[in-house]
C-alpha positions as protocol buffer text, in pm:
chain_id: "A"
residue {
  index: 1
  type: UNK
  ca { x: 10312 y: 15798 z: 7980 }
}
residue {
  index: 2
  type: UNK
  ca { x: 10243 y: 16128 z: 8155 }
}
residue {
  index: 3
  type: UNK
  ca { x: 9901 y: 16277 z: 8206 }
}
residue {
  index: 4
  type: UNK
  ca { x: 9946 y: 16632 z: 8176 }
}
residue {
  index: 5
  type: UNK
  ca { x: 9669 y: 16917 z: 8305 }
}
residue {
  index: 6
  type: UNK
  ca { x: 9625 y: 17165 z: 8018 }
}
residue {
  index: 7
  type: UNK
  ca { x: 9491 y: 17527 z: 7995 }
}
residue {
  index: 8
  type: UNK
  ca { x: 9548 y: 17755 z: 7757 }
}
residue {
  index: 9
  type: UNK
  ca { x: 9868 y: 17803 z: 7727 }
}
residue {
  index: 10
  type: UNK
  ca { x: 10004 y: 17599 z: 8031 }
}
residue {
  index: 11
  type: UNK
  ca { x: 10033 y: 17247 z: 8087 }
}
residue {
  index: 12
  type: UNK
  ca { x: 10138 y: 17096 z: 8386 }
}
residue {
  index: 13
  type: UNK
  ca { x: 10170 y: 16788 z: 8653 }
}
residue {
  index: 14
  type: UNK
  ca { x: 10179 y: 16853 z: 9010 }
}
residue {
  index: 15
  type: UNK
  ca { x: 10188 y: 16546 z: 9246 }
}
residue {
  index: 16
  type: UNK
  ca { x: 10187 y: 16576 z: 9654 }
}
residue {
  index: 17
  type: UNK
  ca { x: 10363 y: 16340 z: 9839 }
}
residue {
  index: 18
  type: UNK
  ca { x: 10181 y: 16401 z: 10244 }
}
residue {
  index: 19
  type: UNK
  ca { x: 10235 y: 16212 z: 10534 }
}
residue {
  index: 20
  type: UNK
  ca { x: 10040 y: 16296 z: 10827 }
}
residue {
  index: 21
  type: UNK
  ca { x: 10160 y: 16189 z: 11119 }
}
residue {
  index: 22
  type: UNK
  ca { x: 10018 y: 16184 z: 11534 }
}
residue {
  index: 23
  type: UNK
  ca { x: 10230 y: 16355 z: 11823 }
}
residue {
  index: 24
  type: UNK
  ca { x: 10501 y: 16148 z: 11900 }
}
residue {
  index: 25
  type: UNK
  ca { x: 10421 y: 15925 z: 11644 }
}
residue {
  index: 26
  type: UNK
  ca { x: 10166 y: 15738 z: 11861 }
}
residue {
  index: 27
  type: UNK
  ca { x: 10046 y: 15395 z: 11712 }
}
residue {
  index: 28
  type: UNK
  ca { x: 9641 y: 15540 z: 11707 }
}
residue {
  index: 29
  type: UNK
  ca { x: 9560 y: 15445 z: 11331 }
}
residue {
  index: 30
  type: UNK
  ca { x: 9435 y: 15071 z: 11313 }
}
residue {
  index: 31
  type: UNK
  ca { x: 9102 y: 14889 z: 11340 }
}
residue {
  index: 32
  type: UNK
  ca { x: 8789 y: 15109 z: 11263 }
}
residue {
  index: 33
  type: UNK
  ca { x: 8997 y: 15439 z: 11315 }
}
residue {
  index: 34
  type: UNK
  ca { x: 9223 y: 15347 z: 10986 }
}
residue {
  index: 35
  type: UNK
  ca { x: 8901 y: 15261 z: 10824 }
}
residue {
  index: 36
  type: UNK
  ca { x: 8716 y: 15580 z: 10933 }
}
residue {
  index: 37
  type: UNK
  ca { x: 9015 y: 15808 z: 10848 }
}
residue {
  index: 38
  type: UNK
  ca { x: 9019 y: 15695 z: 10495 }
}
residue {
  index: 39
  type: UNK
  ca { x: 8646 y: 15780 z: 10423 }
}
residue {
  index: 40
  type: UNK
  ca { x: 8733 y: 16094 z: 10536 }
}
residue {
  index: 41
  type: UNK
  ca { x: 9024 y: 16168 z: 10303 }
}
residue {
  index: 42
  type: UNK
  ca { x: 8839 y: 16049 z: 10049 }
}
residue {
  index: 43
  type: UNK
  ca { x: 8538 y: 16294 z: 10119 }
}
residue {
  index: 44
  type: UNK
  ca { x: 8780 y: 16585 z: 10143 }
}
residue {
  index: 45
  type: UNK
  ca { x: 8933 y: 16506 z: 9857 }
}
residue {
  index: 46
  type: UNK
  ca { x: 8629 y: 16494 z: 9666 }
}
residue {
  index: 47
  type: UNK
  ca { x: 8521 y: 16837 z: 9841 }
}
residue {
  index: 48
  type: UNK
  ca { x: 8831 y: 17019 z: 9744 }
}
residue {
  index: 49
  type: UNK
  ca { x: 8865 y: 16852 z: 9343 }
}
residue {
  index: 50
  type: UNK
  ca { x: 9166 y: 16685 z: 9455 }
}
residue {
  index: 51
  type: UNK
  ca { x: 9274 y: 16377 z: 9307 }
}
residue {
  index: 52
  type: UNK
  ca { x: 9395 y: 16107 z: 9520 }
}
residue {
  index: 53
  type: UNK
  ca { x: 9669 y: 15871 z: 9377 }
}
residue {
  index: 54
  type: UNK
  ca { x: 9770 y: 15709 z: 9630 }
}
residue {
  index: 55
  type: UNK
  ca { x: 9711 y: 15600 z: 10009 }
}
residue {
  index: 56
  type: UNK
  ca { x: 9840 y: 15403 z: 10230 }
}
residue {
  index: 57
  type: UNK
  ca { x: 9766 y: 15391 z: 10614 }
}
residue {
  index: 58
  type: UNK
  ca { x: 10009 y: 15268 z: 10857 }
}
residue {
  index: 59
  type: UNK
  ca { x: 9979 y: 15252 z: 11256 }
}
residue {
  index: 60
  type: UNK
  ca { x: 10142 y: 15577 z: 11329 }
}
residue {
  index: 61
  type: UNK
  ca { x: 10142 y: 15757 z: 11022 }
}
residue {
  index: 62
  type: UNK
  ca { x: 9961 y: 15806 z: 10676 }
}
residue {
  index: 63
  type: UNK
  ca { x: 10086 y: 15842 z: 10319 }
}
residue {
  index: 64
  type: UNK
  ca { x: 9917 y: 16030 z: 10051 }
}
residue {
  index: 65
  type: UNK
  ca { x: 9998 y: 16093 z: 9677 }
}
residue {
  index: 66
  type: UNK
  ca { x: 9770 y: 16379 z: 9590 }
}
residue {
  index: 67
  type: UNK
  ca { x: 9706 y: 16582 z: 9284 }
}
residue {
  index: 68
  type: UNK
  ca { x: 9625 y: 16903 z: 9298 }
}
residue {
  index: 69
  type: UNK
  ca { x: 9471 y: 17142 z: 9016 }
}
């Protein structure tokens, strides 16, 4: 079942898919990087009243499903 946003006379659903990924696709993100970069997401997200679905962090890239207001 969907989870629609609502205002008055809108409603909507509006899901992000993001990678980020390094120059050249370097394999940087593992150990207590991959652990450090996802408390940081999570802290932006929280900042900016973003929801975040989904994460997923690989060696040389980073998936996000975000949902954005």
């Amino acid at each position: 079942m969907r989870e629609w946003q609502s205002l008055a006379h809108v409603k909507w659903e509006c899901k992000y898919h993001v990678v980020i990924v390094p120059k050249y696709r370097k394999k940087v993100l593992y150990g207590r990087l991959r652990g450090e970069v996802g408390k940081i997401i999570r802290q932006l997200c929280r900042q900016k009243e973003v929801e975040l679905i989904e994460g997923h962090a690989m060696p040389d890239h980073i998936h996000l499903v975000l949902s954005i207001p």
